[in-house]
C-alpha positions, 0 to 999 in steps of 0.5 A: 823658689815656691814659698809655703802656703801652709804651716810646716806643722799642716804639710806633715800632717798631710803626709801622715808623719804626725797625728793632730794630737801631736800638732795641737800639742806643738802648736801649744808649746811653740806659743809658750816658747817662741821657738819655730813650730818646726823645732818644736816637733824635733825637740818632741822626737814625733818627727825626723830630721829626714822627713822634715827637711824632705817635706820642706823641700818638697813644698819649696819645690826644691831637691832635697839630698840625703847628707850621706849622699852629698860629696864636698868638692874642697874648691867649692867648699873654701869659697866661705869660711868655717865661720859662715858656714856654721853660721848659716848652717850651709856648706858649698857642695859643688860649682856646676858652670857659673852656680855654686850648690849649697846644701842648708837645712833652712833654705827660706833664709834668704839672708843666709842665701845673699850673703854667700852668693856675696861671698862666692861672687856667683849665683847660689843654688840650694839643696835641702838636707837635714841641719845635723848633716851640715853640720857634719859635712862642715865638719869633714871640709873643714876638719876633719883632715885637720884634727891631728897633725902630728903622724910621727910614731912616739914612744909610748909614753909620750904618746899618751900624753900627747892623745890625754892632751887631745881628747878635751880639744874641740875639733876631736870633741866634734868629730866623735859627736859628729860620727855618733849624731850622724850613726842615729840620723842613719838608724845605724846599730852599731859603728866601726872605726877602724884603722888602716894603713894609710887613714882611720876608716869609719863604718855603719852598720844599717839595716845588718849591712856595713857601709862606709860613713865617712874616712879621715886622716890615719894621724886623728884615729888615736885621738878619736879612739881615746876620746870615746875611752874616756866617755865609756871611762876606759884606760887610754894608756892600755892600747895592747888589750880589748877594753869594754865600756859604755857612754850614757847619751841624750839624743832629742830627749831621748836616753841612748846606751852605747856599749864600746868595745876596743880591739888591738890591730896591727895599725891600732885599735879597732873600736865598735859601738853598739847603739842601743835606743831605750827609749824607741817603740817596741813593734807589735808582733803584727809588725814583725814580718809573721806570716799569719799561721805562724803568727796565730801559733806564736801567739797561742805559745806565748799565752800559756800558763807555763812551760819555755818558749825558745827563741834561737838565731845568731847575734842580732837577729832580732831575738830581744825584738821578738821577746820584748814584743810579747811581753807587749802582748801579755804585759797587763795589770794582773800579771807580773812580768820580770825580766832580767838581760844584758844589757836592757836594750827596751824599757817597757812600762809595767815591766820589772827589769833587772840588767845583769852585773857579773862585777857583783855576781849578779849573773843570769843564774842568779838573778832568775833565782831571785826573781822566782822568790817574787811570784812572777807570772812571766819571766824574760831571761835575756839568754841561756848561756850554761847548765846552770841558767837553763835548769833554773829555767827549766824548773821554773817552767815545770813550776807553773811559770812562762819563761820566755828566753833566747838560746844561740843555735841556727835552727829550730831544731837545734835548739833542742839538742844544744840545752841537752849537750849543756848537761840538762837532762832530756827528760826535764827539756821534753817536759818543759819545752812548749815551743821554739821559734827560729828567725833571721832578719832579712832587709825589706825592698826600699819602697821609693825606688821599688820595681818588679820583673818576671823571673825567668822559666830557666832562672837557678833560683827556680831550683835552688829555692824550690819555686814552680818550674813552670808558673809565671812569677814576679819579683821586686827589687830596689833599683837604689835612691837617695832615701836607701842610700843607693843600696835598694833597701830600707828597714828589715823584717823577719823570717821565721821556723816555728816548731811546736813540741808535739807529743810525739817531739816531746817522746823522741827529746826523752830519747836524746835523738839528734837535731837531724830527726828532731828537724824531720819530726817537725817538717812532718808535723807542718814546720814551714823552714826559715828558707820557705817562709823567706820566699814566701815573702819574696813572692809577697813583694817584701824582700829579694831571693838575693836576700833571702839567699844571703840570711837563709841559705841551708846546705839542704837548700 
């Protein structure tokens, strides 16, 4: 093992994970604390788990192992207690001949090292991961399957009892902070726990695609499922209908909101999280995935003094994102920006932010109302979901004021005719509607394993995505790594269709045309379709055609 020669603190300065400012300020606090500089900069947030326990290992020229990655052998992982395991922060993955493979997250803790190579009665290899992913994986060896032993099917009442009795008990208390801890160390925005026939089964969803997380004994579900009840304060006792909460976490300092929602299945109740990180940076505009005509356009849209600007796709493409960071763009001292959602996914300073509460009538509708009474400059509402929102907004619009707002429709161009279908006179859209912009979010090649190949002159995708028949071209993909969790990406971008209401648009909506010819309106005024504008990034090296097939695919197409 090669010992450090520089302060944890100077080799992730090196490698750019924190800026001097952030260093000198660590370096400040740990001399008052006393803690380890390294701690320091956890408890900061300005550094990751991840990027902390991978720059040691690196340093230490040891491997480093993403935790979702490792597998416990139970052999392997029974040669130390629970107790020592905790300890230690170490758990035993895997004998390979006469050496056992510990997964630590301190591997400079020789004491620890002796101590379990004592226990083991062999020599001790080490892996480097993050201190919450042994913690977790301690959990699964040593609990998980554990946490419930009782699978007979009670009567109902009893059954409640038995679940009101568990959800205080350590093992479950755990295992529920261990699946949240574990969906924030992997990015992920939403979990699932589901129950199946024969095991309770937990899903992430990262990047927009679900993967496994972790499974566990089918007679500890009931009880997780009734623990997260009580921390979203939900009724245990009623398991035959959907229930809706939500849990108010602290996470390294920061606040996380956590929307639960349950679901009854013929083997129990499903159970979805939704993560919502107020505290994260808001990305610049620059930072989304624009291709730079349409960046330029966006950003003129967004600096007029009145009129909407229509954001449209389906769930969790990015539509708030893309809001929150133009109200960065135009949040200043002499503008007053209010903003009224549900829920309020990003706190933004300067902003007046008001969450929907329909238990007491504070609706979309009637929270715009107000807002108009407190002579805004700019308004962001979250949604236009009936007749009576988007007329409010319109009349703020055709009043002198800029409303930003979403609307769920697949493409620009159907934007237009779905606030007609809602009962908004055609006239009253085509006056105040000043553009649409239309996004997917597509997940971006992982850029530790990242290759690139030349597309074949007879390749399908030459057609299909109307590529040059006869030009050589490259394209890249990920071939899978530890730090993508093998699936060949990390981290999403978007892929817009921006359409600008032109005088000859703003003629046709007066006539209540049809999405059809509003859409061929607008590809004759120069719209580049969300198709187009995905395999101009694929030819940029920042996606696959695999990728932009499954988020952008049209029947045109």
């Amino acid at each position: 093992m090669r010992m450090l020669r520089q302060r944890i603190g100077d080799v992730l300065l090196e490698a750019n994970l924190i800026t001097t400012e952030q260093l000198q300020a660590a370096t400040e606090l740990q001399a008052t604390s006393g803690a380890r500089l390294g701690d320091v900069l956890l408890r900061m947030g300005v550094v990751s788990e991840t990027d902390m326990a991978r720059t040691l290992a690196r340093q230490l020229d040891m491997p480093f192992a993403n935790p979702a990655d490792l597998k416990i052998h139970p052999p392997a992982a029974r040669l130390i207690s629970e107790q020592a395991a905790r300890r230690y922060r170490a758990i035993p993955v895997e004998k390979r001949g006469d050496t056992l493979v510990v997964a630590m997250a301190d591997p400079l803790n020789v004491v620890a090292l002796d101590d379990i190579a004592l226990m083991a009665g062999c020599p001790v290899q080490v892996v480097v991961t993050t201190e919450r992913g042994v913690l977790r994986l301690i959990e699964q060896a040593y609990r998980l399957g554990a946490a419930v032993s009782d699978d007979r099917p009670p009567e109902e009442d009893a059954e409640t009892e038995r679940l009101r009795g568990l959800v205080d008990e350590a093992p479950i208390v755990r295992l529920v902070a261990n699946i949240i801890d574990q969906a924030l160390e992997e990015r992920a925005s939403d979990i699932h726990i589901e129950a199946r026939e024969d095991r309770m089964q937990v899903r992430f969803r990262v990047d927009g695609m679900l993967r496994d997380a972790m499974s566990g004994a089918r007679s500890a579900h009931g009880a997780v499922v009734s623990r997260i009840k009580v921390m979203a304060t939900l009724d245990i006792a009623e398991r035959r209908l959907p229930q809706d909460g939500r849990i108010q976490l602290k996470d390294a300092g920061r606040d996380v909101d956590v929307r639960v929602s349950t679901l009854p299945t013929i083997f129990g109740e499903k159970v979805v999280m939704r993560i919502l990180d107020k505290a994260r940076a808001i990305t610049g505009l620059e930072e989304l995935g624009f291709l730079p005509d349409t960046l330029a356009q966006f950003r003129q849209a967004i600096r007029r003094p009145y009129g909407i600007i229509l954001v449209c796709g389906p769930t969790g493409s990015g539509k708030t994102t893309t809001l929150m960071a133009a109200l960065r763009e135009l949040n200043a001292a002499t503008q007053n920006i209010v903003t009224i959602e549900d829920p309020v996914e990003y706190q933004v300073a300067g902003v007046n932010q008001i969450q929907v509460n329909e238990r007491i009538g504070l609706t979309f509708a009637q929270g715009l109302r107000s807002i108009l009474r407190q002579d805004p400059n700019t308004v962001m509402v979250g949604e236009i979901r009936d007749r009576d929102t988007a007329e409010i907004a319109i009349r703020a619009a055709l009043t002198g004021h800029l409303v930003l707002t979403t609307i769920h429709t697949n493409e620009a161009a159907g934007a237009i005719p779905r606030l007609v279908d809602m009962g908004v006179e055609p006239f009253l859209v085509a006056s105040s509607l000043a553009a649409v912009l239309a996004q997917r979010l597509a997940r971006t090649i992982c850029r530790h394993c990242k290759e690139g190949r030349e597309l074949p002159m007879d390749a399908p995708d030459r057609l299909a995505m109307d590529l040059p028949p006869d030009k050589q071209l490259v394209v890249h993909q990920g071939r899978g790594c530890s730090y993508c969790g093998n699936t060949g990406y990390s981290g999403r971008l978007a892929i817009h269709e921006f359409l600008p209401v032109t005088a000859e648009l703003r003629s046709a909506v007066s006539q209540r045309v049809s999405a059809a010819v509003v859409k061929d309106l607008a590809l004759k005024a120069g719209m580049r379709p969300l198709l187009q504008d995905g395999v101009t990034k694929v030819l940029r090296g920042s996606t696959t055609l695999d990728e932009i097939r499954r988020v952008a695919w049209t029947e045109e197409g």
